[in-house]
FILOFI-111443 format. One record per residue (C-alpha): z, x, y; residue in three letters. Coordinates in steps of 0.2 Angstrom, whole numbers, padded with zeros to 4 digits. Layout:
# FILOFI-111443
<<Z,X,Y>,"ALA">
...
***
This chain:
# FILOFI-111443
<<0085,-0154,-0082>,"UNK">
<<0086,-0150,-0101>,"UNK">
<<0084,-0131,-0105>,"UNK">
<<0069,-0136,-0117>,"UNK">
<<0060,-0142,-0102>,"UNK">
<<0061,-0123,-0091>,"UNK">
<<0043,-0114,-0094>,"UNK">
<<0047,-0094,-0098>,"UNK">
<<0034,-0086,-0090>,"UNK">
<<0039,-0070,-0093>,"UNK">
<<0028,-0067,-0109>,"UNK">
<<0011,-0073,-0098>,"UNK">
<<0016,-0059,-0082>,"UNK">
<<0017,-0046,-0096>,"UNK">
<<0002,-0053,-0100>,"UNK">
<<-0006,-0052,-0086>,"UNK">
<<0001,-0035,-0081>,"UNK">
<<-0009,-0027,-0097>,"UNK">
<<-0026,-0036,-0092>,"UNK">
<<-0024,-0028,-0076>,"UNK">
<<-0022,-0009,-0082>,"UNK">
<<-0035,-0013,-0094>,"UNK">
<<-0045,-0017,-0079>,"UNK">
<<-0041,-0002,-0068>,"UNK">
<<-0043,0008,-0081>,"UNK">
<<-0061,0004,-0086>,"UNK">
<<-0066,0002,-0068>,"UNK">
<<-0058,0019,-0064>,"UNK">
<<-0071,0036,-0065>,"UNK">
<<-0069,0048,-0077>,"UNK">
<<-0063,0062,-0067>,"UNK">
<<-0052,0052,-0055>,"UNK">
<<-0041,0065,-0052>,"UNK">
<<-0056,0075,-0043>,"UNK">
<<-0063,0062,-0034>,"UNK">
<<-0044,0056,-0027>,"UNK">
<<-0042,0073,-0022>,"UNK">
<<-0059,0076,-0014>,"UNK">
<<-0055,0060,-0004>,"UNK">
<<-0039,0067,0001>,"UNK">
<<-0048,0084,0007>,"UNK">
<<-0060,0075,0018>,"UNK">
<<-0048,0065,0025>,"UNK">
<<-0038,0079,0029>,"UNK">
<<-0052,0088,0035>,"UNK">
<<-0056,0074,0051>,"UNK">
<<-0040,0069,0057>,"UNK">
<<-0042,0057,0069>,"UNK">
<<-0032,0054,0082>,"UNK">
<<-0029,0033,0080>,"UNK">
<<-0033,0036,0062>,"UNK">
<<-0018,0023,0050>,"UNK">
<<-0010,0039,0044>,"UNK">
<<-0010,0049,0060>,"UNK">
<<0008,0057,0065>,"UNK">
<<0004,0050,0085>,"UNK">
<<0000,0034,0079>,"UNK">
<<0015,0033,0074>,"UNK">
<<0024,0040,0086>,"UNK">
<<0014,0030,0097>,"UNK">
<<0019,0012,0091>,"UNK">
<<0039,0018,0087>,"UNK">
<<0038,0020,0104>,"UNK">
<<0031,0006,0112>,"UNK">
<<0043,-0004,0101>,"UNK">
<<0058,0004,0108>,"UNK">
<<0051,0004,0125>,"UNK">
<<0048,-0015,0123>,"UNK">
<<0065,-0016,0114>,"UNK">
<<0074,-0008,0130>,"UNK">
<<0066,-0017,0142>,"UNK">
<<0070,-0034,0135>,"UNK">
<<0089,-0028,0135>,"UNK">
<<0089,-0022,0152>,"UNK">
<<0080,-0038,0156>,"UNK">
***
């Protein structure tokens, strides 16, 4: 293949990078700082216990990997 022939696309992700922070930007709300850390308090304020970010869930599945783990070795 010739070098002429190669398409540099790093001119069209830079591109694309700027449109997409354009975007964020305009779709973000004016106070976004107060609204990301009132949606941080109420999540903080339920904690559930199967929730994504809940400490057992993680425990939870780091076990049951292990578990599973151990048992196909002993098998």
């Amino acid at each position: 293949m010739d070098s002429d022939e190669h398409i540099d696309i790093r001119e069209r992700i830079r591109a694309y990078g700027a449109r997409q922070l354009v975007l964020a930007r305009l779709s973000a709300p004016e106070d976004w700082q107060g609204e990301l850390r009132g949606a941080l308090a109420a999540r903080r304020e339920h904690p559930a216990l199967w929730s994504r970010d809940s400490d057992f869930r993680l425990f939870a599945e780091s076990f049951a990997i292990f578990f599973t783990a151990a048992m196909m070795f002993l098998i």
